[in-house]
Structures are given as structure tokens and as C-alpha cells.
C-alpha positions in Angstrom: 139.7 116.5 89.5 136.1 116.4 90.5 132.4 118.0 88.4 130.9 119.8 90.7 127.3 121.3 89.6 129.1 121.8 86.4 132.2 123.2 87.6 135.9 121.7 87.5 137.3 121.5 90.6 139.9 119.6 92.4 138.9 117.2 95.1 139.2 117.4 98.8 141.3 114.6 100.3 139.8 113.7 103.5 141.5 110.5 105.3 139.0 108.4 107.1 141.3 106.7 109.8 142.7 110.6 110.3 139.8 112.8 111.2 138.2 112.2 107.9 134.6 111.8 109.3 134.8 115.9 110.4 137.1 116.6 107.8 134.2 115.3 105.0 131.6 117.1 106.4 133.6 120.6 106.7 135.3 120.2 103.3 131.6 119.5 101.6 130.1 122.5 102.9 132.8 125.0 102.1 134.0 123.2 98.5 130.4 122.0 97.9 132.0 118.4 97.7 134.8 116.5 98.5 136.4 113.2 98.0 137.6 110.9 100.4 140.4 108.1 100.6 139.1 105.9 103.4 140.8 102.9 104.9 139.2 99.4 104.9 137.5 99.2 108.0 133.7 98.7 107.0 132.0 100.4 109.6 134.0 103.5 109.0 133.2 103.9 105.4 129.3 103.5 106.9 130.0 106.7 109.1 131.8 108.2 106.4 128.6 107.5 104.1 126.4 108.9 106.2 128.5 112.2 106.4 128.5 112.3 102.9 124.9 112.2 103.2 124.5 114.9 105.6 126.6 117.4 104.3 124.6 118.8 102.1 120.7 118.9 100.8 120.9 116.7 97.9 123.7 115.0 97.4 124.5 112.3 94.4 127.3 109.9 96.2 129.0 107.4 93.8 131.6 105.0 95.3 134.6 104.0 93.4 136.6 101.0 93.9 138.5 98.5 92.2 142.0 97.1 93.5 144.6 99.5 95.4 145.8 102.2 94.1 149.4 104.3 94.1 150.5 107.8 92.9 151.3 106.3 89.6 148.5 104.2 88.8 144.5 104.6 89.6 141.8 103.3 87.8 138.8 103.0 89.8 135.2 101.3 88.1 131.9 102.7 89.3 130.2 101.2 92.2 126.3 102.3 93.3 126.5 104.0 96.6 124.7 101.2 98.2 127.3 98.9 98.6 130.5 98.8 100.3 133.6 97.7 98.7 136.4 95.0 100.1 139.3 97.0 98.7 140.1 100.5 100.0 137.5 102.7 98.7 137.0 106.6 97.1 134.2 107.8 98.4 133.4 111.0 95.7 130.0 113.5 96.7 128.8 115.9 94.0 126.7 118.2 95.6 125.0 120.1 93.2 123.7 122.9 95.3 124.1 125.4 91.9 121.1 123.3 90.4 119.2 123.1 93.7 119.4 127.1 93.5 118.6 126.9 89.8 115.7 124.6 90.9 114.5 126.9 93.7 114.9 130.5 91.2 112.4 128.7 88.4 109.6 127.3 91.1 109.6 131.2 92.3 109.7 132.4 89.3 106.5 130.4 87.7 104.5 131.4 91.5 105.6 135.1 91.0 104.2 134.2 87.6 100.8 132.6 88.4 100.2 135.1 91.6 100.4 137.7 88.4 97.9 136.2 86.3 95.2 135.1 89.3 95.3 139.1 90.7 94.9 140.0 86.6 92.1 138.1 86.1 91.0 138.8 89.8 91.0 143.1 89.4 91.5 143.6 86.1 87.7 142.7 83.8 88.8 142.6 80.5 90.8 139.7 81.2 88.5 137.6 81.6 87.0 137.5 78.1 90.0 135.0 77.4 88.1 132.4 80.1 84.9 133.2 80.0 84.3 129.6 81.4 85.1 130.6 84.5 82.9 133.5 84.9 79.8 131.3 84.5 79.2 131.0 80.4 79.1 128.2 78.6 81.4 128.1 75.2 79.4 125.9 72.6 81.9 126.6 70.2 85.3 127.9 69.3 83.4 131.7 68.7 80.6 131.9 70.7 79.5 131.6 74.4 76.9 132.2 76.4 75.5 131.9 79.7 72.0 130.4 79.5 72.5 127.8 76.6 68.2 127.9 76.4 68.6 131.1 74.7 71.3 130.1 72.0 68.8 130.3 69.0 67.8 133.3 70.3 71.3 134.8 70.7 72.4 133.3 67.3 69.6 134.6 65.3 70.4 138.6 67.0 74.1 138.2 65.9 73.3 136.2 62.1 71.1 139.5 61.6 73.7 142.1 62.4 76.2 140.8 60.6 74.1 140.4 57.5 72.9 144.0 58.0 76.9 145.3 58.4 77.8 142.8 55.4 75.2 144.2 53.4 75.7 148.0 54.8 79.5 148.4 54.2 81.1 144.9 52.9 81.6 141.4 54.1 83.2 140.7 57.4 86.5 139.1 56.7 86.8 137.0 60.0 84.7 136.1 62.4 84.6 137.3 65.7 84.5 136.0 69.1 80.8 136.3 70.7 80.0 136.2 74.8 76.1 136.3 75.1 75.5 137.6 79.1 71.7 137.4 79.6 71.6 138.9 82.7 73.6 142.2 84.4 74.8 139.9 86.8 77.3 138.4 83.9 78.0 141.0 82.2 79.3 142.9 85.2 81.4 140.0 85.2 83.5 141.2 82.1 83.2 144.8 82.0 80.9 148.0 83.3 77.3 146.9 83.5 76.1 150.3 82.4 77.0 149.6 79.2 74.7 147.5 76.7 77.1 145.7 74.8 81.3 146.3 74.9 83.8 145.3 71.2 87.0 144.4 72.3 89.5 145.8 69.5 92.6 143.7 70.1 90.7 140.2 70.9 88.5 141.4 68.2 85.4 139.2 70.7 82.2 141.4 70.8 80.2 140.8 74.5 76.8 141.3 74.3 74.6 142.4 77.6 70.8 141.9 78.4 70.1 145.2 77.2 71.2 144.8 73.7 68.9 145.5 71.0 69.5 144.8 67.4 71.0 147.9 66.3 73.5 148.0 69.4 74.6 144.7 68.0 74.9 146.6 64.4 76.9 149.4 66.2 79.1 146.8 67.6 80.2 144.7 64.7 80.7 148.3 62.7 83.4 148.5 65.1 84.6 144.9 64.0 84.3 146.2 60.5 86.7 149.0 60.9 89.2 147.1 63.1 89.2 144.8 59.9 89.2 147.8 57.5 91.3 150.7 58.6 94.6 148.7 59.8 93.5 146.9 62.9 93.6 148.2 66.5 96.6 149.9 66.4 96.0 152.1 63.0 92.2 151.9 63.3 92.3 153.4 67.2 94.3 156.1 66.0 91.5 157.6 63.8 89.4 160.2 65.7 86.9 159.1 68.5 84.3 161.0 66.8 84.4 159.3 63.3 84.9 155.8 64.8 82.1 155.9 67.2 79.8 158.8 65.0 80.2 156.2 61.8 78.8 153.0 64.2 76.1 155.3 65.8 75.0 156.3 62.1 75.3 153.7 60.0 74.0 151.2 62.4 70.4 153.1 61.8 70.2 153.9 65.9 67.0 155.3 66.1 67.3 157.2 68.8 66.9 160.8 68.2 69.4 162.1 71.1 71.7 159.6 72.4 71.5 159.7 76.5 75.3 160.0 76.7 76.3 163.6 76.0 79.7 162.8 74.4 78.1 160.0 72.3 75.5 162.5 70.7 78.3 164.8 70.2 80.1 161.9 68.2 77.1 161.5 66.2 76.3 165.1 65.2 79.9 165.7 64.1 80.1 162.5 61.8 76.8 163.5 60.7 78.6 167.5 59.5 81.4 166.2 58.4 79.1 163.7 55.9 77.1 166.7 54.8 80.4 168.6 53.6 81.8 165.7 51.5 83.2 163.5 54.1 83.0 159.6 52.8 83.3 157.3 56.0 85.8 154.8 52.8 87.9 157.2 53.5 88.3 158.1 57.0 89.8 161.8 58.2 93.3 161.5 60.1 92.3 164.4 62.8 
């Protein structure tokens, strides 16, 4: 019996003296391997190697000699394939062309793979917040980074400000967030839709902040962290209405904007702003 790739199966007898050269080669492409009985002439078992060889991709030949054998009594020892043995000689191939497949299947597999992630991160914006090295910022630390590193103080003091103000406002943050400081439009439309000042992320709870961002933006923003923290994460906390969420940030941030340029955004606003004036306590958020 001959292992084949991992499967029992018995061996092909191919006589080298009898057609075994042609034999070898047919038997190892429709079996998948074969073993051979050769005679002793040396130059034979050369040929015989050789087919061996050429029968299939990537074969593992292993010779097997040691002193003639007879129906009732074989017991070869290992020899490397290398050599050629005085005695008459079985010549066994495993071709494992089941683990070449295997092989082939799992380097596919991982290009199909990184051809997925490239074309994410080449069409798909919010993707990129988890590499923002690559988009042209500079990460000084684990949480925050930014794209001129000149301006860190700068950047740091904006952010240390808001979240006192949102700490002091509603209640401590619990966790810190991830921070990407873009100082230009240039960046920023590198991560998401540079008509917007400033953009929270709710499940990678990071907060990227645009040229354009003034204090109480940055307020409005990390009320949003607040609540993802506070009303059961993204997937509870996004299931709150759109007015509350975004009328709460707009009014407790202290926006001092009068009318808000976006229509739906001023909307938002004025019906937080009812719903507060008959009883409604933003602790306690509405479910519709």
C-alpha cells in the first residue's frame, strides 16, 4: 500500500526492463503515483528517476532498497533519492497534487482577500480612518493624529477644552476616543465629505476634525461620543431618533448660531428644543 496526499491506496507495479519507463509515467498521472520494481541495470533506474520526476509537478521520490526481496518476505530501509542502490531497487513517488491544489485554493483565497481590502480602502472613505497613516497624517500617539505635527498644541488644546466642557456639561467621558486632526480640506476629503466641518464615527468611536472646526463643533462632536457611551453604544444609541441625537449635540454644545444653514439640522434643533419645553429630560431619552 502506498500514502498518497493523504489517501491509502495500493501501488502501481511498473517493471523497468518491461515497459516500465512509459508504464511509470502513465500510471503516475492517472493514480497520482506509482511504484516501481526495477531491475539492476543502473542507467535504467536513472531513466526511471527522471520519469518519476516528470510525472507530475511536485513530486517527493524516496528509493527503497535493501537486499532482494520475494512474495513472502520484504523489508526495504529508506534510501534518499539521490543515490542509486546495488541491489534491485523500489522506486515509490508520492505525488501530492491534493496539497498542491490545497496550496493553490489558499494563495487565491488571501489575493481575492487583499484585492477586497485595497478596492475598500480605495472607494470606500470611512475605511480609512483605521490607517490614517497612509492618507498623509502623522499618529503621535495611540489616540491622536494629525497631519501638520506644528499644530499639535494647537489641536490638543481645541480637543482638552471640549472634552472638559462635555465632562463638565453632562458627565465624564468614560473612554477616550480616537482623534484625526486634518488641517486642511485637502485631508479631510481624504476620510469623508469635505462639506462637513468635523465627522464622529459611532462604531470606531474616532472623532475627525476638519479645518473648519470651531470649538463648539468639537463640543457637538464628542456629545455624540457621550451618548455612544451613555445610551448602549452604536447599536442602541443609533436607534434613538435622529432629532434628539443630533437636536441634544446642537443644544447642549451652546452652537451659537441662531439658524443652522442645513435645513434638516435646524429642524433637529427646534424639535429637541419643544420637546425640552414640555418636560422632556435629554437623561432620559424618547424611544420615537
Amino acid at each position: 500500500m502506498s500514502r498518497i496526499a493523504g489517501v491509502w491506496r495500493p501501488p502501481v507495479i511498473a517493471d523497468a526492463t518491461n515497459g516500465g519507463f512509459d508504464g511509470l509515467h502513465r500510471s503516475a498521472i492517472s493514480a497520482g503515483g506509482c511504484r516501481l520494481r526495477a531491475g539492476s541495470d543502473a542507467s535504467e533506474i536513472d531513466r526511471i528517476r527522471h520519469a518519476c520526476r516528470m510525472a507530475a509537478s511536485s513530486p517527493n521520490c524516496v528509493m527503497l532498497h535493501g537486499g532482494r526481496t520475494s512474495a513472502n518476505s520484504d523489508s526495504p530501509m529508506a534510501a534518499p533519492c539521490g543515490s542509486v542502490s546495488h541491489d534491485p531497487p523500489t522506486i515509490q513517488v508520492f505525488v501530492g497534487r491534493r496539497i498542491n491544489l490545497l496550496k493553490k485554493f489558499a494563495l487565491l483565497f488571501g489575493l481575492l482577500a487583499l484585492a477586497v481590502i485595497v478596492g475598500a480602502i480605495a472607494l470606500y472613505k470611512p475605511v480609512r480612518i483605521f490607517a490614517p497613516q497612509f492618507f498623509g497624517l502623522t499618529c503621535v500617539s495611540e489616540k491622536l493624529c494629525i497631519d501638520d505635527v506644528g499644530r499639535l498644541e494647537e489641536a490638543t488644546e481645541l480637543l482638552e477644552d471640549a472634552r472638559r466642557f462635555v465632562s463638565d456639561e453632562l458627565g465624564s467621558l468614560k473612554a477616550e476616543l480616537k482623534v484625526l486632526f486634518c488641517g486642511t480640506r485637502q485631508c479631510f476629503a481624504n476620510f469623508a465629505d469635505p462639506a462637513v466641518a468635523a465627522q464622529y464615527y459611532w462604531g470606531a468611536r474616532t472623532l475627525l476634525i476638519g479645518d473648519r472646526a470651531t470649538p463648539y463643533i468639537i463640543r457637538h462632536e464628542l456629545i455624540h461620543h457621550w451618548q455612544n457611551e451613555n445610551f448602549g453604544g452604536p447599536n442602541e444609541a443609533l436607534r434613538l431618533p435622529m432629532w434628539f441625537l443630533e437636536g441634544m449635540a446642537y443644544s447642549l454644545s451652546n452652537d451659537p448660531r441662531e439658524v443652522i444653514p442645513n435645513a434638516e439640522a435646524n429642524g433637529q434643533r427646534t424639535r429637541f428644543l419643544e420637546w425640552q419645553r414640555t418636560g422632556g429630560d435629554w437623561r432620559t431619552p424618547p424611544r420615537q
